[in-house]
C-alpha positions as a Markdown table, in Angstrom:
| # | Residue | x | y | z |
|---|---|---|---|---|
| 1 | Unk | 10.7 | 13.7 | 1.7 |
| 2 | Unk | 9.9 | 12.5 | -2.0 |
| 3 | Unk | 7.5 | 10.3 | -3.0 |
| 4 | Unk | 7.8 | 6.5 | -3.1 |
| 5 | Unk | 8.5 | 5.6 | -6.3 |
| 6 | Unk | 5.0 | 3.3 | -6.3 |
| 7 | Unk | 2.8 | 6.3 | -5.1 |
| 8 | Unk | 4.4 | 8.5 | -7.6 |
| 9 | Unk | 4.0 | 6.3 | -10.4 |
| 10 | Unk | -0.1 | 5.9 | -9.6 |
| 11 | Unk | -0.5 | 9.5 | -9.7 |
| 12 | Unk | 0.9 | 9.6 | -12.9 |
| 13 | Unk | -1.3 | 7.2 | -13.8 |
| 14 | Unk | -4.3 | 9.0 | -12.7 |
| 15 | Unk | -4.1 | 12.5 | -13.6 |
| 16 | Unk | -2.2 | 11.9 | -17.4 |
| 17 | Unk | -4.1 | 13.4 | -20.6 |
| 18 | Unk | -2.1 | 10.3 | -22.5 |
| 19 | Unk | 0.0 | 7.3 | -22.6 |
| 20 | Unk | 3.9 | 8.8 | -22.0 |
| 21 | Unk | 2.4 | 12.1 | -20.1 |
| 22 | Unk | 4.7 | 12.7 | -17.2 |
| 23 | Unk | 4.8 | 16.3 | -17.1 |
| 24 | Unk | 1.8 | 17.8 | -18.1 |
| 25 | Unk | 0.3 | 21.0 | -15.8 |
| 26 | Unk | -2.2 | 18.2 | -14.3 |
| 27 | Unk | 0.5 | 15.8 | -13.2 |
| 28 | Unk | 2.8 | 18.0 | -11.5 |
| 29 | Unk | -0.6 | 19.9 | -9.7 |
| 30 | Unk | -1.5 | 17.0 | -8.4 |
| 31 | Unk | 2.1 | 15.5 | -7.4 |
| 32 | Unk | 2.9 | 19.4 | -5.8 |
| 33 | Unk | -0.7 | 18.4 | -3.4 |
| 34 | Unk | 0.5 | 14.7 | -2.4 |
| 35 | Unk | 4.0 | 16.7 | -1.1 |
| 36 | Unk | 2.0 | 19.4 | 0.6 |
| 37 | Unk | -0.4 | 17.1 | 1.8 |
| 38 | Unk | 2.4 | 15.0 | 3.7 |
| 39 | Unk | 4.5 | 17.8 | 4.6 |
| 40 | Unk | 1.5 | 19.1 | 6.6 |
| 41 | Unk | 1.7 | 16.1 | 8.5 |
| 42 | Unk | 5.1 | 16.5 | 9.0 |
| 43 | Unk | 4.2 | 20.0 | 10.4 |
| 44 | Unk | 1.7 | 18.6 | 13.3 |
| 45 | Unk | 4.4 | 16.9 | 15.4 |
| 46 | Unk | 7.3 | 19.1 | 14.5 |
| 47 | Unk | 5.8 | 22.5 | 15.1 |
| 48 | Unk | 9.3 | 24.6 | 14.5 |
| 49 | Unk | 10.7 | 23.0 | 11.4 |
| 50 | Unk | 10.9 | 26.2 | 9.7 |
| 51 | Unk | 13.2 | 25.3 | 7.0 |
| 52 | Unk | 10.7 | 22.6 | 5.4 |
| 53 | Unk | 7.9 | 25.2 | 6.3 |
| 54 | Unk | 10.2 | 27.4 | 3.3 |
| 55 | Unk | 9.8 | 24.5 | 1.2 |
| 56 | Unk | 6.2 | 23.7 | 1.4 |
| 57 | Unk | 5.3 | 27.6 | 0.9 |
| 58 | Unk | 7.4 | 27.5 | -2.2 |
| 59 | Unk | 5.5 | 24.1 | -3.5 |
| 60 | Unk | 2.2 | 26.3 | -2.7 |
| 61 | Unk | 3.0 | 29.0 | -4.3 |
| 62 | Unk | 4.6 | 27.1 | -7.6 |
| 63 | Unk | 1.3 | 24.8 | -7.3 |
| 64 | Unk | -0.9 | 28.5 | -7.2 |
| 65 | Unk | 1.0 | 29.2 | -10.2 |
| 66 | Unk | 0.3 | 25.8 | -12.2 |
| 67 | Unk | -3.8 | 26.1 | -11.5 |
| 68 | Unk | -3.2 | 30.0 | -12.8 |
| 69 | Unk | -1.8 | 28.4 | -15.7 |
| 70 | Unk | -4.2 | 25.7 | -16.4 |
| 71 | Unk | -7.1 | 27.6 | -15.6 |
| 72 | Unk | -6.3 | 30.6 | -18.1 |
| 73 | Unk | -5.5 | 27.8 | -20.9 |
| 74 | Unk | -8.1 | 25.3 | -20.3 |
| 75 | Unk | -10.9 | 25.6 | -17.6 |
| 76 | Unk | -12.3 | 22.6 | -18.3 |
| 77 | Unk | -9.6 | 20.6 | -16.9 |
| 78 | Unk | -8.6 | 22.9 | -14.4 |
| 79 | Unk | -12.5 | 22.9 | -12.8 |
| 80 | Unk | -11.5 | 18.3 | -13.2 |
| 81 | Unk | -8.4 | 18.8 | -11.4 |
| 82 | Unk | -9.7 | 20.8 | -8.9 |
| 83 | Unk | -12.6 | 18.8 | -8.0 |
| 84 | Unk | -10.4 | 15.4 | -8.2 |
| 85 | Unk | -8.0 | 16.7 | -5.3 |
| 86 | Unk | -10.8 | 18.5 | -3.7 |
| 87 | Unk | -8.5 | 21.5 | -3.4 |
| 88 | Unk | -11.5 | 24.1 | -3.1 |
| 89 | Unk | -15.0 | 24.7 | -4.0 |
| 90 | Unk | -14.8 | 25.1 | -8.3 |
| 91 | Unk | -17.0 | 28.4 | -9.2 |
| 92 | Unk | -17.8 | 29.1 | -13.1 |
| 93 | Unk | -15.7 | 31.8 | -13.8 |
């Protein structure tokens, strides 16, 4: 299940800090939320798929990891990136 090339390339687009970013903590948060996003689609008609359920626990967790990351480095853009994919209510920390 990977992204269309297209989709990819405009979140890329949106979430890069400059012009030849492709794999900056921002980018792959935000590319590891449009996977999980459509995996839990996936999940609502195919109830017992338990091997992708493996996979999208392990893109949760390595996304957790990422916002860890960010946030301990910059919390500026981690409080952005938070807020842009609406991934949970940002608190001042």
């Amino acid at each position: 299940m990977a992204l269309a090339k297209e989709a990819k390339e405009k979140i890329v687009g949106d979430f890069r800090t400059h012009e030849s970013d492709t794999g900056s903590p921002q980018v792959q948060i935000a590319l590891l939320s449009q996977r999980i996003n459509e995996l839990t689609e996936h999940f609502k008609t195919h109830k017992k798929d338990n091997h992708s359920r493996r996979g999208l626990l392990m893109m949760v967790q390595h996304r957790r990891s990422l916002l860890n990351y960010l946030k301990k480095t910059n919390i500026q853009q981690y409080h952005d990136v938070v807020g842009r994919l609406g991934l949970r209510v940002s608190q001042k920390n």
